[in-house]
N, C-alpha and C positions, 0 to 999 in steps of 0.2 A: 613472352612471345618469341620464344626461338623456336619457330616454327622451318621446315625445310620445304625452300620451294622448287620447282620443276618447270623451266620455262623452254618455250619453245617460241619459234619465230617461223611464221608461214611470210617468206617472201611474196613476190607480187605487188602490183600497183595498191596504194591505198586509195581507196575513194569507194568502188563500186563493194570491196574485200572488205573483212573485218580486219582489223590491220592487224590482227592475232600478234602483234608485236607483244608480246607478254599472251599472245593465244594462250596463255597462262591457265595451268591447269590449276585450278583454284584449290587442289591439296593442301591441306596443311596451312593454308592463308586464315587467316581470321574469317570467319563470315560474317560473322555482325559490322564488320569492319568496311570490309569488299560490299556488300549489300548495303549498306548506310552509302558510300560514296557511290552508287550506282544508282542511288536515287536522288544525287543531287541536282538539282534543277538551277542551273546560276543564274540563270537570265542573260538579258541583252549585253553583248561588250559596248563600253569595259567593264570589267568586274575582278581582276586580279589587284589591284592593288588601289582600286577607287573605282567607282560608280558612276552614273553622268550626275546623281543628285547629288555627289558630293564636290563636285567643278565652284559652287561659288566656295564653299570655302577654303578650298584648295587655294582658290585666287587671290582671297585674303590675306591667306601666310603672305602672298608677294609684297606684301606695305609692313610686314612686322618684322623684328630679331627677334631669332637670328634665321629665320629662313626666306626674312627677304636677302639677306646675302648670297643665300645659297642659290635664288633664283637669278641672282645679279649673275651668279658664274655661270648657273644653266644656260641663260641668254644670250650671254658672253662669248659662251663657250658654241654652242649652234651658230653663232652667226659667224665666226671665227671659219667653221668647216663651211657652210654655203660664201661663201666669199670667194674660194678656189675651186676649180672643177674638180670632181671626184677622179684620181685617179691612182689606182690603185697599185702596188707593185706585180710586174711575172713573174711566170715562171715559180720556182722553187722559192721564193719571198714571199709568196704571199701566204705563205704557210703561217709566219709569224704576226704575218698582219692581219690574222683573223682574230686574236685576243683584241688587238686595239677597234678592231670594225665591232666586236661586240658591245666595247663600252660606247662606240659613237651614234648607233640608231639607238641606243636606250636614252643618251644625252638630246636627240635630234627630237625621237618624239615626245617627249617631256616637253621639251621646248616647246612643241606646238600645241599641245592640250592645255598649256596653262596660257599660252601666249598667243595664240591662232596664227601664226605665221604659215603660210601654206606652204613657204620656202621648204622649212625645216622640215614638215612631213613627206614631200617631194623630196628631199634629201636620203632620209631614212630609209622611202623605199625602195629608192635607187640604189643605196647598200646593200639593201637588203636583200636586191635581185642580184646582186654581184656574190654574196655569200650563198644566196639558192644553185650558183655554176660551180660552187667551188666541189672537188671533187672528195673531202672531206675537211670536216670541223678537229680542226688539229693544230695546237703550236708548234711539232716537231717534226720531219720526217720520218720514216722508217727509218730502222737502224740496222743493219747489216747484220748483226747478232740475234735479231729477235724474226716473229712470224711476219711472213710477207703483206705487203699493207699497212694501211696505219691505224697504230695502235689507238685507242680511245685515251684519253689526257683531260685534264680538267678544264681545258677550252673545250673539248667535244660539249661537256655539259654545258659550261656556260655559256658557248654561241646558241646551242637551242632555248636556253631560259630568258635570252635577251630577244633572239626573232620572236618568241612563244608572248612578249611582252608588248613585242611592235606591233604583233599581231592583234593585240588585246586593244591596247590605244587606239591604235589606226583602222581598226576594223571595218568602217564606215568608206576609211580613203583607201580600202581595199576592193578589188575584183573577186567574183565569185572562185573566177580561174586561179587568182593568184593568191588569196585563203588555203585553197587546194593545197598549190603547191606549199606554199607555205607547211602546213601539217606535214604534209609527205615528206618533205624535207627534216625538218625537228626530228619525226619519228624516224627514220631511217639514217641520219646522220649526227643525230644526238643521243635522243632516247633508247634506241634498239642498240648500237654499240655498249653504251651504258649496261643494259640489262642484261645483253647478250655475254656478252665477257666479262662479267664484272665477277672477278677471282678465277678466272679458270685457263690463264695461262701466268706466266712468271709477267710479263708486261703489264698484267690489270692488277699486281696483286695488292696495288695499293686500295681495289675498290671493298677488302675486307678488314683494311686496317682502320679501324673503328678512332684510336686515338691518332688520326693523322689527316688535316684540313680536308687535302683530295676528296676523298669517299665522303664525308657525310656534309660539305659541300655539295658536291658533285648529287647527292641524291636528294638534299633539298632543290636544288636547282632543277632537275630532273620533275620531281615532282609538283612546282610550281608550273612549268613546261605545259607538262598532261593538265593540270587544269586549266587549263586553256580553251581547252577541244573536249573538254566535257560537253554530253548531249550532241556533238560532232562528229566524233571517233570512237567506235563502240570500245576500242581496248584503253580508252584515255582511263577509265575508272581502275582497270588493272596494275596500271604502270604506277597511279597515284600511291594506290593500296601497295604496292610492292619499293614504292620510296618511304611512305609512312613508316614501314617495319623495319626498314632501313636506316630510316632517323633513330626511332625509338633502339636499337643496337647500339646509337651510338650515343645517346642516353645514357645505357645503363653501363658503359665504360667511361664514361664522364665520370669527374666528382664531385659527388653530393653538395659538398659545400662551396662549389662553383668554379675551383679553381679549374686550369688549361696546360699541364705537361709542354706544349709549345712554346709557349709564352703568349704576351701582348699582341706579337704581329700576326701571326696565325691563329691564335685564338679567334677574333672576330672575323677571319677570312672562312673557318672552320663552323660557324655557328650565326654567322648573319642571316644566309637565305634559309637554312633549316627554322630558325626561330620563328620567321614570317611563315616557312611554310607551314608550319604545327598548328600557329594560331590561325592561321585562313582557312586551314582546312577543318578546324572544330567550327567555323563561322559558318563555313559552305555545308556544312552536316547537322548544323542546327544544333551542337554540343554532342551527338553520338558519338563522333569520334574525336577525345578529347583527350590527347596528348601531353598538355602544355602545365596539368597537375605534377611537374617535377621539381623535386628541390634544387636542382644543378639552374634551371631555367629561371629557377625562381633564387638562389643567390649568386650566377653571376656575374651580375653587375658589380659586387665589391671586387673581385678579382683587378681588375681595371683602376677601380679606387685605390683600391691597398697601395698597389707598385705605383702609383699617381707621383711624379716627383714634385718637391715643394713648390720650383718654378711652376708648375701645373701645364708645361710647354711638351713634356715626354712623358713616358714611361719608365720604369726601373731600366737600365741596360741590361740586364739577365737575359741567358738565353739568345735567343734569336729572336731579339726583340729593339727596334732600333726607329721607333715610331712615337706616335703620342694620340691624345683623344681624338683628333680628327678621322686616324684610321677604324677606329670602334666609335662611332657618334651610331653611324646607323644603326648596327645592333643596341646601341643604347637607347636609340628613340623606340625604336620594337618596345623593348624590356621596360621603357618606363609607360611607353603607351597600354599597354597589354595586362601589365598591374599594378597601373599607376603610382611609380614606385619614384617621389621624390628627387630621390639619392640619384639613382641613376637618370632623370632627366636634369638634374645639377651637372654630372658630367657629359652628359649628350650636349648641352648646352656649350661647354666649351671649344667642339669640336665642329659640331654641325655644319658651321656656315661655311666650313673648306673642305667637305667630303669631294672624293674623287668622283668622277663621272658613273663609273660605274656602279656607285653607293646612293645618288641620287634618290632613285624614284623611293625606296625603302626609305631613308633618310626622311624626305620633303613630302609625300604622304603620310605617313607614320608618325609623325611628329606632332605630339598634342600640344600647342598652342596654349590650352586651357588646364596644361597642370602645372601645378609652382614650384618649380625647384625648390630644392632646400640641400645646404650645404651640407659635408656630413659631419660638425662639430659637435654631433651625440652621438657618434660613433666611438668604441674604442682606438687607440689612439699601437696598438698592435695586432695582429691576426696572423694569426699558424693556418694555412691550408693544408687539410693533415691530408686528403688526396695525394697532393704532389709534395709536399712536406715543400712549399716555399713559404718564407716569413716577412713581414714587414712590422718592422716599429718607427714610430718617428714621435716626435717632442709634438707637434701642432698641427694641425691642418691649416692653416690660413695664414703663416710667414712663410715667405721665402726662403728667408733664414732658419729655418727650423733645419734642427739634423733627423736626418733619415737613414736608416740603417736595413738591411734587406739580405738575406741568405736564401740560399737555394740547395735545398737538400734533391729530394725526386729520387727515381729511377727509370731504366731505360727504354720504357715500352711506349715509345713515342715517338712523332716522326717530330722535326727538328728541334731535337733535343738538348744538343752541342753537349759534347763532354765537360761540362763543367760542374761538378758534381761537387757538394762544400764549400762552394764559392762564396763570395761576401761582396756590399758593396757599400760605402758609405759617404752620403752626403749631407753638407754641415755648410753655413753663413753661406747660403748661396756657391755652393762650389762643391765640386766631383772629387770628394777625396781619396777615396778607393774605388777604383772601377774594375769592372769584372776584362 
């Protein structure tokens, strides 16, 4: 599918316009692809990441581990922000506080669909209305160096995939007027930036760099956005279909046998929302469009595994990686839910019940309940990811004390790569005896 597309953007108000935000000339786009998501029909919100007939058992998880835990911080954590009035920083600050405002209405309304607090939903879209003023979806300002305005950044996408979410939950404790704006907003402050300059000056040019979190985040996000406003926004099918080809790019520069150039911390930063996006979107098209047949998606979960340290508390320290299962639980709940894959709901499990807010709704949806983990002691015991040429062998899986030994071969086509190329790391009786 390396198809070449040609996009244009008809300004103007969205609502009565076709929001031609992607007035996308359908050149060279897949058609069975773009006409399969053009007739999908979602039905009533919610439908992004749960259904209303899926509410009782959603409610469920909240009595079970480990995602009553996680519901404990959801709850926790909403009541924590309705306790103090909302107020926001001016001026030139509030630039940075739009990443944290993104993860807080997706924490606020979570809270209220499982827990009916009417607080929380009144919270949310009192943010909400605070981020519809901001004059862009941005963590940085302009830079003196680069084109005037501000550039698109992986907060532009991720503030529209979070409104695009509140939008979805709250649908009911929305105003016709304020759904409006709502869309208008996404598309014009998320979505259209995204699409519009995605590679076409030196400031975007991360949206073509396939092996590097930004972009194929940024276009899973995007694309979960647009289905939103499907049946809503005539160009919502466009945007979808032009994230989809987007993911799949980034697919086919992945490797096969699962591993992640980045390492551990950006790996799951890089492939959590794409993963949900692929398989919702083969759900919403009834399998026509069915993405999620790849071998990268389908092993991996062991990447994760392999660099697992004995204490099972981190990850290998390679790389730019300095985290543990909690920051990949959700993409592990996706991966085990989606193909019931054991192994990887073994290590979602360990993580899950401390995902960050913003890993939530994926996490605490996504998480089958009714599959059984299994540890991976019939797994081999080393593995060569010949993608990135890193290795891991260890003596056991299930001591502490087991020694664990790890190299990092690679090369440099990747964003946080860190020079460290032949590196080594080894741990042994519980303790970091060579660190990278």
């Amino acid at each position: 599918m390396r198809s070449e597309y040609y996009h244009r953007f008809t300004g103007g108000v969205v609502g009565a316009l076709l929001l031609a935000l992607c007035a996308t000339d359908a050149r060279g786009m897949e058609n069975n692809m773009l006409d399969a998501i053009r007739r999908v029909q979602p039905g009533p919100h919610p439908y992004l990441f749960f259904q209303a007939g899926d509410l009782p058992e959603l409610r469920a998880k909240m009595t079970v581990s480990p995602t009553r835990e996680m519901w404990e911080r959801i709850r926790s954590y909403a009541d924590r922000l309705i306790a103090e009035p909302f107020a926001p920083p001016e001026g030139a600050a509030y630039v940075r506080f739009t990443r944290e405002a993104a993860g807080q209405i997706r924490g606020l309304a979570l809270a209220y669909v499982l827990g009916g607090d009417e607080r929380h939903a009144d919270r949310a879209i009192q943010e909400v209305e605070w981020l519809l003023g901001r004059e862009a979806w941005v963590e940085n300002p302009p830079r003196r160096d680069r084109k005037p305005g501000y550039a698109p950044d992986r907060v532009t996408a991720t503030s529209g995939y979070a409104v695009a979410q509140v939008y979805d939950m709250l649908y009911d404790r929305l105003t016709p007027e304020q759904r409006q704006r709502i869309r208008q907003a996404v598309l014009e402050k998320s979505i259209k930036p995204i699409v519009n300059r995605g590679g076409s000056d030196a400031s975007t040019y991360w949206l073509k760099w396939y092996t590097g979190n930004w972009a194929d985040a940024a276009y899973g996000e995007i694309g979960v956005a647009a289905m939103a406003f499907l049946g809503e926004e005539p160009g919502a099918a466009d945007i979808v279909a032009f994230a989809a080809e987007n993911v799949q790019r980034a697919l086919e520069a992945a490797c096969r046998d699962g591993g992640w150039g980045e390492g551990l911390l950006y790996y799951s930063v890089a492939w959590g929302t794409p993963t949900y996006f692929l398989h919702r979107l083969r759900k919403l098209t009834h399998g026509e469009v069915d993405l999620t047949d790849h071998p990268f998606l389908k092993n991996t979960h062991l990447f994760p595994l392999y660099f697992l340290m004995p204490g099972r508390a981190t990850y290998a320290r390679i790389g730019n990686c300095s985290t543990g299962p909690p920051h990949s639980a959700h993409l592990l709940a996706i991966l085990a839910a989606e193909y019931q894959n054991a192994h990887a709901q073994w290590l979602a499990n360990l993580g899950v019940g401390n995902l960050a807010p913003a890993q939530w709704i994926a996490g605490y949806t996504r998480y089958d309940r009714n599959l059984e983990a299994k540890p991976p002691l019939d797994l081999p015991k080393a593995k060569l990811f010949r993608g990135v040429n890193w290795a891991a062998f260890r003596s056991g899986w299930d001591n502490p004390d087991d020694v664990f030994f790890t190299f990092k071969g690679g090369h440099g086509n990747w964003d946080h790569i860190h020079g460290d190329f032949n590196s080594f790391t080894l741990n042994a009786y519980g303790a970091e005896l060579l660190v990278d």
